[in-house]
C-alpha positions in Angstrom: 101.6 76.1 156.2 100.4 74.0 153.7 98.2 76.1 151.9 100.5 79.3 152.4 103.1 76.8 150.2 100.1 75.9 148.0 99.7 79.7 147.4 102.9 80.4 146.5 103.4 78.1 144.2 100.2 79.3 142.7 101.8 82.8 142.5 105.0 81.3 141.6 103.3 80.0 138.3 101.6 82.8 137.4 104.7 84.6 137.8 106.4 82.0 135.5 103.6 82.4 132.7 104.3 86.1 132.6 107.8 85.8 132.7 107.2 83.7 129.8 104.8 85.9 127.8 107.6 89.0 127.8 110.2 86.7 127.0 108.0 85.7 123.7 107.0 88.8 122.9 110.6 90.1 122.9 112.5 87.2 121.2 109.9 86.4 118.3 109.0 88.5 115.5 105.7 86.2 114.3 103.0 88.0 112.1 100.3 87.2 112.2 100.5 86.7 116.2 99.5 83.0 117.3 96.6 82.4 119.0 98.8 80.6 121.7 102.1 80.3 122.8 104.4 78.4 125.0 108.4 78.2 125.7 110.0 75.5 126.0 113.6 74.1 126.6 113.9 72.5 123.5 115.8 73.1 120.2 116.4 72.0 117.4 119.8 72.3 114.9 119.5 72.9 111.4 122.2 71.4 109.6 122.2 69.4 106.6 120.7 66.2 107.9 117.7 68.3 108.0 114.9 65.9 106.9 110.6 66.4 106.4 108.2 64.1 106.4 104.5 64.0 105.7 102.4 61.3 107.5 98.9 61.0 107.0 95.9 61.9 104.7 98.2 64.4 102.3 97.6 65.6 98.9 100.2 67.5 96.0 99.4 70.9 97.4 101.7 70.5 100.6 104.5 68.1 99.3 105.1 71.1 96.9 104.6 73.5 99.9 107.4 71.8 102.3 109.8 71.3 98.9 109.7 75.9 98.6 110.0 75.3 102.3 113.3 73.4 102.1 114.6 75.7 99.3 113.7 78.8 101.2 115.1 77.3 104.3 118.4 76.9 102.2 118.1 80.2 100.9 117.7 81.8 104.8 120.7 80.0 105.9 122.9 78.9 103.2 123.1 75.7 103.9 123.7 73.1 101.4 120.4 70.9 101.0 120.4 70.2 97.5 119.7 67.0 97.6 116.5 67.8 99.6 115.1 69.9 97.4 111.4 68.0 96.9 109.7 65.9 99.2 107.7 63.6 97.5 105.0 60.7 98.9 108.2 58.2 98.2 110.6 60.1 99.7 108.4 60.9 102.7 108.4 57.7 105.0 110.7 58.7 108.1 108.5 59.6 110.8 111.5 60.7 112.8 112.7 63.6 110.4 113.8 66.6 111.6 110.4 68.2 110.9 107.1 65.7 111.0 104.0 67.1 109.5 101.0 65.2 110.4 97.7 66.3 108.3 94.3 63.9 108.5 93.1 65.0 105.3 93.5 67.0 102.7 92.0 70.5 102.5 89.4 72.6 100.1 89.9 75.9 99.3 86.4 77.4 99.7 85.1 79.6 102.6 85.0 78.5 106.4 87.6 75.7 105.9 89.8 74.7 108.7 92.9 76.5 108.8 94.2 75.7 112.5 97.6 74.2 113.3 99.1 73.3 115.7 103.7 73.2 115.9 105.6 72.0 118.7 109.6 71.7 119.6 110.2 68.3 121.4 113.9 67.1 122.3 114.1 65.5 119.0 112.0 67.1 116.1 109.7 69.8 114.9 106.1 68.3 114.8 103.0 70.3 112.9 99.7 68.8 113.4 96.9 69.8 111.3 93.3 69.0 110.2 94.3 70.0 106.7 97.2 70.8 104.6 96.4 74.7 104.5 96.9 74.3 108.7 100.0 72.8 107.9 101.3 75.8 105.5 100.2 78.4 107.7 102.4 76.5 110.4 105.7 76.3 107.8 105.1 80.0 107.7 105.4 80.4 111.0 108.2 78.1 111.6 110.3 80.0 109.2 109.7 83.4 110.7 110.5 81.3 114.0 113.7 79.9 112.8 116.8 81.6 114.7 120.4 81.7 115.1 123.3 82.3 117.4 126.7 81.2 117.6 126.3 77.9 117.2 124.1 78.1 114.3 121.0 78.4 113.4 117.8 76.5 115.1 114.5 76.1 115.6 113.6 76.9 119.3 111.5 75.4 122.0 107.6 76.4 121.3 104.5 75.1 121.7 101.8 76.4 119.2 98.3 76.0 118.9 97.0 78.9 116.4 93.9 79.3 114.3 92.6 82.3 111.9 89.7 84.7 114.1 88.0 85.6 110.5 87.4 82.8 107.6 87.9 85.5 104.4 91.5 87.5 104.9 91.5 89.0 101.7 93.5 91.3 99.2 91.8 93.1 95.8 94.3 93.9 93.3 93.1 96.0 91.1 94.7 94.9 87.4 92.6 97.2 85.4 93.6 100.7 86.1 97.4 99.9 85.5 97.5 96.0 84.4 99.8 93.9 86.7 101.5 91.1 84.8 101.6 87.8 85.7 104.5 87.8 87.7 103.1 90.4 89.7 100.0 88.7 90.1 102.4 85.1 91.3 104.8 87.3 93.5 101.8 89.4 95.7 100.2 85.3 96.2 103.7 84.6 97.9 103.2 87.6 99.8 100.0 87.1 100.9 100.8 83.3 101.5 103.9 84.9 104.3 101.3 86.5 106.1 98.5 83.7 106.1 96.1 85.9 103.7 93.7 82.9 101.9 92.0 85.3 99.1 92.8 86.9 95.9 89.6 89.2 94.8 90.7 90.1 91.1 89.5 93.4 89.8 89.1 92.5 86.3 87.2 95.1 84.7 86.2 98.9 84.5 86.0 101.8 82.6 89.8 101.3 81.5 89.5 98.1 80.0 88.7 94.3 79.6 91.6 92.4 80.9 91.2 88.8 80.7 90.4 86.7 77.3 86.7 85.7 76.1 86.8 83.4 73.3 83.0 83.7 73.2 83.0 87.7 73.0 86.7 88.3 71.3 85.8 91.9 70.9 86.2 92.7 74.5 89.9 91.8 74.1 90.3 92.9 70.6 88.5 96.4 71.2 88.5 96.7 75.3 91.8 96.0 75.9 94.5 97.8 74.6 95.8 94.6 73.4 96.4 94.1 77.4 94.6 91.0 79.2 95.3 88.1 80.7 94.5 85.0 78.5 92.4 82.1 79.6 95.7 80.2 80.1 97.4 82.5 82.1 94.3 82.6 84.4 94.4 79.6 84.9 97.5 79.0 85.7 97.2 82.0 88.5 94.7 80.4 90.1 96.6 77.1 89.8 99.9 78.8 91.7 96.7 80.2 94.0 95.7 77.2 95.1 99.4 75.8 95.8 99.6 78.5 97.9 96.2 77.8 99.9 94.9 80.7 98.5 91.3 81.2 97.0 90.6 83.7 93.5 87.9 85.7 93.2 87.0 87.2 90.5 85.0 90.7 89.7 83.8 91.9 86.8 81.8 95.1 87.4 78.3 95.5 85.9 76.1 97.5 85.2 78.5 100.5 85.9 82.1 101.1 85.2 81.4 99.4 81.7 83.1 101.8 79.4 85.2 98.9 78.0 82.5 96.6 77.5 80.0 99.1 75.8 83.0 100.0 73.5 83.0 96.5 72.6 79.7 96.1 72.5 77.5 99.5 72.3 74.6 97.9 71.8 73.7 97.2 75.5 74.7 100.7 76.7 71.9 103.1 77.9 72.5 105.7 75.7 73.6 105.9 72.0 77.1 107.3 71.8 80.4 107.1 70.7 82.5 104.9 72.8 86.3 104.8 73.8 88.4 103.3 76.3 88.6 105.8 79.6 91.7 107.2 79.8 91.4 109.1 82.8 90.1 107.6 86.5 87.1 108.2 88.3 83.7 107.9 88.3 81.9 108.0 84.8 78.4 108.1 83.2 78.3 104.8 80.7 76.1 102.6 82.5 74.5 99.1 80.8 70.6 99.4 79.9 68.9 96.9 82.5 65.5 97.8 80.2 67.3 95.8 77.0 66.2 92.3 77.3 69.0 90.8 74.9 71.6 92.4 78.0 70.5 89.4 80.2 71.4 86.6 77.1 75.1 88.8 76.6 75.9 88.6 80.5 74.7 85.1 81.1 77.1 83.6 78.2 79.9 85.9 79.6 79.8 85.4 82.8 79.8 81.5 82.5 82.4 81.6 80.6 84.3 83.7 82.7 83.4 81.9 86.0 84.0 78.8 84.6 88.0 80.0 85.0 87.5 80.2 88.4 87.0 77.7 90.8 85.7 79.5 93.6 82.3 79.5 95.2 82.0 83.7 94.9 81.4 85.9 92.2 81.7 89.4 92.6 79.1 91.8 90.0 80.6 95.4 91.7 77.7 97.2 91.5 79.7 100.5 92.6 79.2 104.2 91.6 76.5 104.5 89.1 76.0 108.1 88.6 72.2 107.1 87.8 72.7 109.9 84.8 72.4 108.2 82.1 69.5 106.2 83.3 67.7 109.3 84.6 67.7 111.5 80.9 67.1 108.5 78.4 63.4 109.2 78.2 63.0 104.9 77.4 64.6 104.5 80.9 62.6 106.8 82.7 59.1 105.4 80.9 60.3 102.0 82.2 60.8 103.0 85.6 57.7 105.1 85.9 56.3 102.0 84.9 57.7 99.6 87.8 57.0 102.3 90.2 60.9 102.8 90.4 61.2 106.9 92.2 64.7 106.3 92.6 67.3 105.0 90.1 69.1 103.0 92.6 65.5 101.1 92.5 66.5 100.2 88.9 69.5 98.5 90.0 68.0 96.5 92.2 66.1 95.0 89.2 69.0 94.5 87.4 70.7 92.7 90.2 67.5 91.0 90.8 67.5 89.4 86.9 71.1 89.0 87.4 71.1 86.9 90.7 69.4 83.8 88.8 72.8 83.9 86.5 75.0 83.6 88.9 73.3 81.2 90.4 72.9 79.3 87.5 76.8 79.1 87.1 76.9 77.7 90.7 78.3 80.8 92.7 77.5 83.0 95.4 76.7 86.5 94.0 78.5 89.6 96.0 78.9 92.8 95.4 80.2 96.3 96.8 77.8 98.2 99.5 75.9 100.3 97.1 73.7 97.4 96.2 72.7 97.2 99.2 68.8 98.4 98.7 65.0 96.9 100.0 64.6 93.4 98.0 67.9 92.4 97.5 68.3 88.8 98.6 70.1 88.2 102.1 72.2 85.3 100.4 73.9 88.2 98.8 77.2 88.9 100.0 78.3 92.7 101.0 81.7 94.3 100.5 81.5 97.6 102.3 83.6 100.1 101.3 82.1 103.3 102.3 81.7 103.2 105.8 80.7 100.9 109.5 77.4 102.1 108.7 76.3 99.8 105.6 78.9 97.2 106.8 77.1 96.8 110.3 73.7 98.0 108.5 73.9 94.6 106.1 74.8 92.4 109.1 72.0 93.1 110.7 69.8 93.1 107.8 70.7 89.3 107.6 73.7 89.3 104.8 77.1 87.8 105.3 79.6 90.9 104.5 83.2 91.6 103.8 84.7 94.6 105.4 87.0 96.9 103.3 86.5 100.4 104.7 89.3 101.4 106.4 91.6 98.8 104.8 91.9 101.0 101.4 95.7 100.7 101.3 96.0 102.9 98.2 95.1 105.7 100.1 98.4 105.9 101.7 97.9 105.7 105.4 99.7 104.5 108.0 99.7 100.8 109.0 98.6 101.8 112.7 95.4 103.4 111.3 94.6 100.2 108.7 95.9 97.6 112.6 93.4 99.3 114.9 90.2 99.4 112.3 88.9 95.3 113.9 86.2 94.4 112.1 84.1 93.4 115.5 85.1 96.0 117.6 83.5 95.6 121.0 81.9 99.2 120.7 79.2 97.6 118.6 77.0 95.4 120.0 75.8 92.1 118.0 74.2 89.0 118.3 75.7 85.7 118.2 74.5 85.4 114.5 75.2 88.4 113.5 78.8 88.2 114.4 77.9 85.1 112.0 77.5 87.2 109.4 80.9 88.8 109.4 83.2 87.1 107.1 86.1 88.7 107.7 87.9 91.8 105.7 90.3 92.5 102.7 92.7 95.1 101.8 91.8 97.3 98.4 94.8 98.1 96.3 93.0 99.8 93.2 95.6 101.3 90.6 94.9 104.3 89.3 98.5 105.7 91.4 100.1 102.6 90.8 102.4 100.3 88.0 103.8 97.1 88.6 107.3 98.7 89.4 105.5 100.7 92.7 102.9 98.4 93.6 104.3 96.3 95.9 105.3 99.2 98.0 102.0 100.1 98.0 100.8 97.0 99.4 103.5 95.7 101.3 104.9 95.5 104.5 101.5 97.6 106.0 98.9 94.8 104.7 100.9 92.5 107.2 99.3 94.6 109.6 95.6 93.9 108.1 96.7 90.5 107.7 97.2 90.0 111.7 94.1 92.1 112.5 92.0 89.5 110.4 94.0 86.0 111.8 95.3 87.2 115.2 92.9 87.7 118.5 91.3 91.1 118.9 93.1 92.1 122.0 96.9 92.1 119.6 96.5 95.5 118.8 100.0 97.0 120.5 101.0 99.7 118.2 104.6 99.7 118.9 105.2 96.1 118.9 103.3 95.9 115.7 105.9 98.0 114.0 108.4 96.1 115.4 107.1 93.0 114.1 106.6 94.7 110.8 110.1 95.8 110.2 111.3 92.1 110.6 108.5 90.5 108.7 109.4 92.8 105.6 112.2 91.2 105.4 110.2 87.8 105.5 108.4 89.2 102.3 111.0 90.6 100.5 112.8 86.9 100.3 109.7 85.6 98.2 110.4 88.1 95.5 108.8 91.2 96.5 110.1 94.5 95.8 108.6 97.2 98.3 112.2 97.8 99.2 114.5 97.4 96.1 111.9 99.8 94.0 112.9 102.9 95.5 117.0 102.9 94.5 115.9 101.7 90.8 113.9 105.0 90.5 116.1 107.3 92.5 118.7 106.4 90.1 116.3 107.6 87.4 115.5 110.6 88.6 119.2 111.4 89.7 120.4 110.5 86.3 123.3 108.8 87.7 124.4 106.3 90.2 124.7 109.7 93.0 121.4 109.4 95.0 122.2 110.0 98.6 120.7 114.0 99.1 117.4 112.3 97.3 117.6 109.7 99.7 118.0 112.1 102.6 115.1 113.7 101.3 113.2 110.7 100.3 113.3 109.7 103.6 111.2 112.6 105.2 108.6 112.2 102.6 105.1 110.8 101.9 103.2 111.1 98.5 99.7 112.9 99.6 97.2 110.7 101.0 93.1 110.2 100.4 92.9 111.0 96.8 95.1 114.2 97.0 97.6 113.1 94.6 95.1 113.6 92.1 92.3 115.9 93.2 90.8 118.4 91.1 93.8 117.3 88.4 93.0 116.1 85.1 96.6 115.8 84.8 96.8 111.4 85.2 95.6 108.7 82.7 96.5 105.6 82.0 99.7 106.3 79.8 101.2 108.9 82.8 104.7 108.3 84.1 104.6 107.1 87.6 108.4 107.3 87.9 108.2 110.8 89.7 109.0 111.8 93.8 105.8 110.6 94.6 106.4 107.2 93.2 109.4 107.0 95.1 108.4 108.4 98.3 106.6 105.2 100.9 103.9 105.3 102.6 104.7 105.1 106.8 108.1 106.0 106.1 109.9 104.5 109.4 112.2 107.1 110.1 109.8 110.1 110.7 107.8 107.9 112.7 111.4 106.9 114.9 112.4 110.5 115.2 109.0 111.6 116.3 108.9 109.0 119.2 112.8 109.8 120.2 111.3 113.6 120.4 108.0 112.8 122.6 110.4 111.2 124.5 113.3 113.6 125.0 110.7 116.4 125.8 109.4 114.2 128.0 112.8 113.5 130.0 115.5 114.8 128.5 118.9 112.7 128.1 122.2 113.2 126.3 121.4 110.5 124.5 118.3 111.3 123.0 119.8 115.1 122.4 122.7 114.0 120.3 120.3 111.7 118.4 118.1 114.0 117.5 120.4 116.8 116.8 122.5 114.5 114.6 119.2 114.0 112.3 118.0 117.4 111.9 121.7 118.3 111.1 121.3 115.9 107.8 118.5 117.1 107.0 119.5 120.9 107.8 122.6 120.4 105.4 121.5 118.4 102.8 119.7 121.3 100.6 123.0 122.2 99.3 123.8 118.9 97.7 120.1 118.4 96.7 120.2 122.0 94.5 123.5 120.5 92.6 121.5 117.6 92.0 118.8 119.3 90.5 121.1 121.0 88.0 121.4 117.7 86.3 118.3 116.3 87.1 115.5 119.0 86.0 112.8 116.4 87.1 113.5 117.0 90.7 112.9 120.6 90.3 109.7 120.0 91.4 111.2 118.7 94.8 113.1 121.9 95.1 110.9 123.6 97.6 110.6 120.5 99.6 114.1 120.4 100.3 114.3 124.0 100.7 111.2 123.8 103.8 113.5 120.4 105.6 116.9 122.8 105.8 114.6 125.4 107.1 112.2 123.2 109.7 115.8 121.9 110.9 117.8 124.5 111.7 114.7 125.7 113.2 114.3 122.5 115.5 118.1 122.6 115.9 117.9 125.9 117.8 115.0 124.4 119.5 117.2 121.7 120.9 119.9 124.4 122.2 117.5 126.7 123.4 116.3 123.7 125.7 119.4 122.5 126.5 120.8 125.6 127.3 117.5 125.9 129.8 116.5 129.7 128.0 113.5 130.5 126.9 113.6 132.8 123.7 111.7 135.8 122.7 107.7 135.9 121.3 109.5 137.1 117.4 111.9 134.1 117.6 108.6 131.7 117.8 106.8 134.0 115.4 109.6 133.5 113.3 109.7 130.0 113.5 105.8 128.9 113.4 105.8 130.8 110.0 108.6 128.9 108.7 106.3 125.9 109.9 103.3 127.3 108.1 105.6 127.4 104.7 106.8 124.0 105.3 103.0 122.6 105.3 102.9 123.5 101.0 103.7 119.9 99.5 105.6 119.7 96.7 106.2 117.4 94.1 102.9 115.5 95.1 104.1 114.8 98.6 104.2 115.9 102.4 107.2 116.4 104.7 106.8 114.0 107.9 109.0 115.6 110.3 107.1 118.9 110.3 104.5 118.8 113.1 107.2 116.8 115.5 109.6 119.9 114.7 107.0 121.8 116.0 107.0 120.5 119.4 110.4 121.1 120.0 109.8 124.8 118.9 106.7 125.2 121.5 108.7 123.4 124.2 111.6 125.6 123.3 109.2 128.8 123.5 108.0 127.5 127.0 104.5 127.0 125.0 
């Protein structure tokens, strides 16, 4: 009897713990997912007694931290704590505030620091515990996304956290140099990234298009390889200043010895071959490559590159070292003497020497040298660090050839794909099999947002809310990975994002009102709402059309990537066709009756709006694919099965809907489809 009671309450726990898990997963909204978590009965009321207080080994970084914390506390609820808007050392002395932060030393930002946290709800305060102050912002994250309401106002309810990042380097490149991103930008995508417990900046600061940050030792390179647009040494510095308050690290890249247009226009003199340079204005991949055979090159890059890491505090470097044609180096006869001289059969064999003489100079300026995966060839160094871009191959192939690595492919979030795809690419997947150092090796991962489709009126849409899905991949545990719930999570931590000052969601009705020309947007939203610009590089394939100076104000600017209401209606259909209900009927009908009717309205937009003329067809295809799914749905509901020229009729109307227009995809189409085969008994 005994054990039979010992049994159950064995069961009964297990039961309890379950019970428990569900009820977390379907009351909280946390992104990145906590390593662990536990209800409790506790909660907390926020009203304006609402006191912090920091205890312990602390430094500036998170007394500034909690003081945005109060103010966006405020902000979130609208109550009145204006007299709490700083916490300061002084002010900080009552260990029985509302929230106690405990932290037993301050923290560095450089690679492999500790990050873990831990945040629990007692009967009479919030405490966060941490090793160091960047624990103790990742928790104040947290606990804002945690914070909650009902009718008796808002709280912070029972929890017990322990949570720690899975991967050290949770990164983000914004590329600056392709469309240059002000320094508000810049400040507002580190608030972003500091919502979703991201802890690097990797800053693509140079390329074919231009020079963007100031060199007081090299002036032409702002004066000539800049358009007159870079970042002085002062504004640097004060990015990686609001970095740093933010726990966040900066590193820099300034690509050599390809991708130097700008430079060599500067300063021709180190260029391979002797020609006339300009400023790209169009994107891609280009011939101008440095001269690694000129022995006054080493002198140039050794004076700017201390100069220019000297701006940045962080232990990394990154040289590029990314798609060199090899073209210019294989028909300059001088080139090709040198490297028949070395033995060099290969031009890649070249770079390796370069990268060889240019490893002692980054050294000598006291940082780790990385680069992309291309420079990853026999006798470069394992203390190199790899960023692979182009595939698992060279990121698993550096691992295991000894160098720490970064993995990017798959996380290229210009390329328009959906957050799912960018959640499920882990960068130790248990498919490949690695040692215990090896798994060493892996650093983590970081998102690419290059700019060549991009301004800094689109680019947060571009990056925001689907990096908050990379962002969990590289904090949370491997086996988080529930599609759905992800989305879920997503929709809520948007929000989260858009109160720090992003603008992934107020961008679109600024630009919809420009292409309407008047305040009347809502058949452009309708159709807007269906679309995708084209993904990969399809915007601009095999089109010379895009430089620098193009207007990125057009449908395809507008148009988001993972639009959320294709994805809804083409669960709601898998589902009805699955089971029908009434409910899931009259839903779907109701939507493909918008979109059936709304071609009318669009055309009088047009009249008034030429630039949408582009858009025309696209509209034209959604009343078409919706009537057609509309007598899909009746032909189901009405339990007949129609004729072989009715789905002839239809699948062509399919096959036309498929064109894109206007530089972007209808989403609805292929879902359409499945109610048409259903229909057809197919």
């Amino acid at each position: 009897m005994i054990f039979l009671r010992k049994l159950f309450l064995i069961l009964a726990f297990f039961c309890l713990i379950s019970l428990t898990q569900a009820q977390v997963n379907n009351t909280f909204n946390l992104m990145p997912a906590p390593a662990a978590l536990k209800l409790n009965s506790n909660r907390i009321g926020l009203d304006q007694r609402f006191r912090i207080c920091v205890n312990g080994k602390a430094n500036k970084r998170i007394y500034d931290y909690a003081s945005r914390f109060i103010r966006r506390l405020s902000n979130k609820t609208g109550i009145f704590l204006d007299k709490l808007q700083y916490v300061t050392v002084k002010d900080s002395k009552d260990i029985s505030s509302t929230l106690l932060i405990k932290i037993h030393r301050p923290g560095k930002l450089e690679l492999g620091e500790d990050e873990s946290y831990s945040l629990v709800t007692n009967a009479k305060q919030v405490i966060v515990e941490s090793e160091t102050d960047l624990g103790a912002i990742h928790a104040l994250e947290t606990l804002l996304q945690l914070l909650s309401s009902d009718a008796n106002g808002y709280y912070f309810p029972g929890v017990e956290i322990s949570d720690k990042p899975r991967f050290a380097w949770r990164g983000l490149l914004l590329d600056v140099v392709l469309h240059f991103m002000p320094v508000d930008v810049v400040k507002r995508t580190l608030d972003g990234m500091a919502v979703v417990k991201m802890n690097v900046l990797h800053l693509h600061l140079s390329n074919d298009q231009g020079f963007r940050v100031e060199s007081k030792i090299f002036p032409r390179l702002q004066q000539v390889a800049s358009d007159g647009i870079f970042y002085t040494q002062e504004e640097i510095r004060d990015i990686v200043r609001y970095a740093d308050e933010r726990g966040i690290r900066v590193v820099p890249e300034f690509v050599v010895p390809a991708h130097t247009t700008a430079i060599l226009t500067a300063y021709p003199e180190y260029a391979s071959v002797k020609r006339d340079y300009k400023l790209q204005r169009y994107f891609g991949v280009f011939d101008p490559v440095m001269d690694p055979t000129n022995e006054k090159l080493y002198p140039f890059l050794e004076k700017l590159f201390k100069e220019m890491s000297s701006l940045f505090p962080d232990d990394y470097f990154h040289i590029g070292g990314d798609e060199n044609t090899g073209k210019d180096w294989e028909n300059t006869p001088h080139i090709k003497s040198f490297m028949q001289s070395k033995g060099m059969k290969k031009y890649m064999d070249l770079q390796t020497y370069f990268n060889a003489r240019l490893l002692p100079i980054i050294k000598k300026t006291g940082k780790i040298m990385m680069g992309w995966d291309e420079i990853l060839q026999p006798g470069v160094p394992n203390e190199v660090v790899i960023q692979s871009w182009r595939g698992n191959e060279s990121f698993y192939g550096s691992i295991k050839k000894g160098h720490k690595a970064i993995l990017s492919y798959g996380y290229y979030i210009d390329l328009i794909q959906p957050a799912s795809y960018h959640y499920l690419n882990d960068p130790m997947p248990d498919s490949v099999k690695l040692t215990d150092q090896e798994k060493k090796n892996i650093l983590g991962g970081e998102a690419t947002m290059w700019s060549e489709m991009i301004t800094p009126v689109t680019v947060d849409s571009r990056i925001w809310p689907r990096t908050a899905a990379i962002a969990e991949r590289l904090w949370s545990k491997q086996n988080v990975n529930n599609v759905d719930d992800m989305y879920r999570r997503l929709d809520i931590v948007s929000l989260h994002l858009e109160s720090v000052g992003l603008q992934h969601l107020t961008y679109k009705d600024k630009l919809m009102r420009q292409l309407a020309n008047g305040y009347d947007t809502k058949s452009l939203e309708v159709l807007v709402s269906v679309l995708e610009p084209l993904k990969i590089y399809e915007r601009n394939e095999g089109d010379t059309m895009y430089t620098v100076f193009s207007p990125f104000t057009k449908l395809a600017d507008v148009a988001s990537p993972d639009q959320k209401l294709p994805r809804i209606f083409k669960k709601n259909v898998e589902e009805f066709l699955i089971q029908t209900s009434p409910q899931l009927e009259k839903s779907i009908h109701d939507e493909l009756m918008i979109w059936k009717e709304n071609d009318s309205e669009f055309k009088k937009l047009v009249v008034n709006s030429p630039v949408l003329e582009e858009a025309a067809s696209l509209s034209e295809n959604l009343s078409l694919i919706a009537a057609a799914g509309l007598e899909s749905v009746q032909y189901l509901h009405d339990k007949k099965i129609p004729g072989e020229t009715w789905l002839a009729q239809k699948m062509e109307i399919i096959k036309r809907a498929h064109k894109q227009g206007g530089r972007c995809e209808i989403q609805i189409i292929d879902t359409v489809q499945k109610l048409i085969e259903k229909a057809a008994g197919k």
